[in-house]
C-alpha positions in Angstrom: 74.8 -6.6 200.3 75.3 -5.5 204.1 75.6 -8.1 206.3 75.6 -7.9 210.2 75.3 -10.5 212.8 73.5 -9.5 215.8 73.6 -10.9 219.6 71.0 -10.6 222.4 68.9 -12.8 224.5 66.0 -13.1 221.8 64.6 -12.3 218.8 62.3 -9.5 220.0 65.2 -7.7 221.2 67.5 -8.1 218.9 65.2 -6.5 215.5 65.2 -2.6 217.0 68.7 -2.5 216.9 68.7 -4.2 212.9 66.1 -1.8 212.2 67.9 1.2 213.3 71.2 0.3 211.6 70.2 -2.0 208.5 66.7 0.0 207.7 63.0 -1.6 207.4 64.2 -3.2 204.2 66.7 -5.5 206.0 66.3 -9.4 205.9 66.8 -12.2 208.2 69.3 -14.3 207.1 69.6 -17.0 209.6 69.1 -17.4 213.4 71.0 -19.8 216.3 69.5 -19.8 219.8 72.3 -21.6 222.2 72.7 -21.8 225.6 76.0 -20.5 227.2 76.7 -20.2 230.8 73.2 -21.5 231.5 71.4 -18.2 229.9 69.4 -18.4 226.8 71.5 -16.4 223.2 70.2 -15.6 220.0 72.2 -15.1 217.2 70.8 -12.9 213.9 72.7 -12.5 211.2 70.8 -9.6 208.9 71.4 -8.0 205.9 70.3 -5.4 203.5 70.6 -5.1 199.6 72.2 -1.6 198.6 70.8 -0.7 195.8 73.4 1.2 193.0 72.8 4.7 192.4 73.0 3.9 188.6 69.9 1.9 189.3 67.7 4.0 191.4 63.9 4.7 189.7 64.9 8.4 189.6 67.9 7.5 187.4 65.7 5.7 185.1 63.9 8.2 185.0 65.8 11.4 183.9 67.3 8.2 181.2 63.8 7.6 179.9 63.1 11.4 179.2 66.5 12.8 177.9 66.7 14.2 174.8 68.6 13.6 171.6 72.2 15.7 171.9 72.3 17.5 168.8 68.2 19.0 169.5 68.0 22.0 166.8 64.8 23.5 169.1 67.3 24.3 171.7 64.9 22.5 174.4 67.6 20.3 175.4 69.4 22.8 177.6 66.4 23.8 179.0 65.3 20.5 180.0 69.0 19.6 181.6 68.3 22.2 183.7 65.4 21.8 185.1 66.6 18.2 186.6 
């Protein structure tokens, strides 16, 4: 997981920036408003899951249609190819 903790004056300000850098699948993790030097902070601390390659649905899918290795039709090449 990517985390990242974000300053700014509020909340609304602060999510472009996390969207641009984390991605729309980034979470909230926490927030902190304070007061310092008499002006209003926010504090964000985002993150964002990255997800293996290993894992990714197009992974699982070439897995789920691969073919035995020793294919006597000779359609194993072929289909290696293709992907």
């Amino acid at each position: 997981m990517q985390v990242k903790t974000y300053t700014g004056r509020t909340l609304s300000e602060i999510m472009p920036r996390i969207k641009a850098e984390l991605g729309p699948q980034a979470a909230i993790l926490s927030t902190d408003h304070r007061k310092e030097n008499g002006k209003s902070i926010c504090d964000v601390v985002a993150g964002v899951e990255n997800e293996p390659v290993n894992d990714s649905p197009i992974s699982k899918l070439k897995d789920s249609l691969s073919c035995p290795e020793n294919s006597e039709s000779g359609l194993n090449a072929d289909r290696r190819q293709e992907w």
